[in-house]
Residue, then its C-alpha position, 0 to 999 in steps of 0.5 A: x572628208x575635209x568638206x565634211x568636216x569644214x561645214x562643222x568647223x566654227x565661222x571664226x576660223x580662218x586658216x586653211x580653209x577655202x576661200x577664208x583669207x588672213x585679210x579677212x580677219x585683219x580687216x574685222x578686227x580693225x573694225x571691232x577696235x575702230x567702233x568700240x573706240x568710236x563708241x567710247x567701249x572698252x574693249x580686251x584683246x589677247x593675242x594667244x601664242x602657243x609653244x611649238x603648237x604644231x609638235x605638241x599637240x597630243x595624238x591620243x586625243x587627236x584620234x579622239x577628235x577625229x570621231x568627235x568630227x564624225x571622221x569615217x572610222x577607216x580613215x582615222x584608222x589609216x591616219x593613225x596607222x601612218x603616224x604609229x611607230x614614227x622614229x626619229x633622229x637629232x643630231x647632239x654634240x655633233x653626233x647623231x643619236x639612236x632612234x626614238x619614238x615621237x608621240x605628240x605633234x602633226x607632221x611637218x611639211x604634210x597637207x594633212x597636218x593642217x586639217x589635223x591641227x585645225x580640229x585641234x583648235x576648233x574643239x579647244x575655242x568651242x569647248x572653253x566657250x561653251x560656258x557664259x558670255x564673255x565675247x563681244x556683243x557682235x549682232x543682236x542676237x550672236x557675240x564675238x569671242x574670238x577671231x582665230x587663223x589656224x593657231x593665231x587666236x585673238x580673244x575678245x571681251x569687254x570687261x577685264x572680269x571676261x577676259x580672265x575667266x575667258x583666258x584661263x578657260x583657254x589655257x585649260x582646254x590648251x593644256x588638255x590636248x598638249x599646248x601651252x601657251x607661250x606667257x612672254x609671246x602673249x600680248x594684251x592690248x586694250x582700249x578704252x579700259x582700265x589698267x588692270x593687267x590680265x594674268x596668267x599662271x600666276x604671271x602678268x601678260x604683257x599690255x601693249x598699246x599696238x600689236x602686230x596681227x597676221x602681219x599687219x598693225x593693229x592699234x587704237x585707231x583700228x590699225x590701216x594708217x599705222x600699217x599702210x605707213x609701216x608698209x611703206x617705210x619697209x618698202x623703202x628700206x627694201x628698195x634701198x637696200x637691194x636695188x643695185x643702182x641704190x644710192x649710185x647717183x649720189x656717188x656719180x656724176x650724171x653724165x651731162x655734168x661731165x666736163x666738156x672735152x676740150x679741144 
């Protein structure tokens, strides 16, 4: 079922999927921002984060979307089956309360989940850019509009004009399924653009001129020098901080520096 389903999944999804890795999209992204700064282009990234994206997706549209995905109606039927009447419980003023029915979300800790959550995402990037070009020209034929590792969505585009119109269609294809975006987590860096800031909800989205993607640093120069420098820096600080001979030969002497017995 997964394969069936991965063949229709959009190219720019990474996460979860088999031999996709995080670096790629690292490595791709560095290299969108280090040309389009050779190349004197301007050039808006918004670095979408969503609210307690896996615990909020909604489940009636989730069965909707595994049709949508030609999943085989058995299957979905037992998916949902196995979701149906799913109580839980949290503890509230150190007491523990009575059981209540949870109606959004994936489960947590099933190899299930991620599949599940991926369609969810996949329908949501292709939906919002269905309409218009407003990615980054990326072949002659083919733009870019997004690079995207499970719920980690970096928007690309050109223009300030794009990347609104782009981030709204994305904010309302979000909210249909049950997501919404996290306006203080959101990021925007832009190169080689104007100092219009993109808004959202009526709210400015933070401008930031480096930004920490899939864990690794991504600025102006496209992001490998400031990142293999940051690596190293916590590297050291790690080694300081755990080693357990950290900082003993500054306290104590070597032992040819012992002074001689005497005789």
């Amino acid at each position: 079922m997964k394969d069936a389903v991965d063949a229709q999944l959009r190219d720019q999804q990474a996460g979860f999927r088999k031999d996709r890795l995080c670096t790629d999209q690292i490595a791709t992204l560095w290299t969108i921002v280090g040309q389009s700064t050779e190349w004197n282009l301007s050039l808006y990234i918004n670095f979408i984060d969503y609210e307690k994206a896996f615990d909020s997706v909604d489940r009636r549209t989730l069965w909707k979307l595994l049709r949508h995905y030609r999943v085989p109606e058995k299957i979905v039927n037992t998916i949902r089956n196995s979701y149906d009447e799913l109580q839980c419980k949290v503890v509230h003023g150190g007491q523990l309360t009575d059981a209540f029915q949870v109606r959004t979300g994936v489960r947590h800790s099933c190899l299930l989940s991620h599949f599940l959550f991926l369609l969810v995402v996949d329908w949501i990037m292709k939906t919002s850019t269905s309409e218009g070009k407003h990615g980054i020209q990326w072949t002659a034929q083919n733009q870019l509009d997004d690079l995207d590792f499970a719920d980690d969505l970096a928007l690309l585009s050109h223009t300030h004009e794009q990347m609104q119109i782009k981030t709204a269609s994305v904010a309302a294809v979000s909210a249909s399924v049950g997501l919404s975006i996290h306006k203080k987590k959101t990021k925007v860096p832009k190169f080689k653009a104007d100092s219009n800031p993109i808004t959202f909800d009526g709210e400015t989205l933070e401008d930031v001129e480096s930004f920490t993607y899939l864990g690794s640093i991504t600025d102006e120069q496209g992001g490998s020098d400031a990142d293999v420098k940051a690596r190293i820096g916590k590297a050291r600080t790690t080694q300081d901080t755990q080693h357990p001979l950290a900082g003993y030969h500054q306290q104590q002497p070597f032992v040819g520096e012992n002074k001689p017995v005497s005789r």
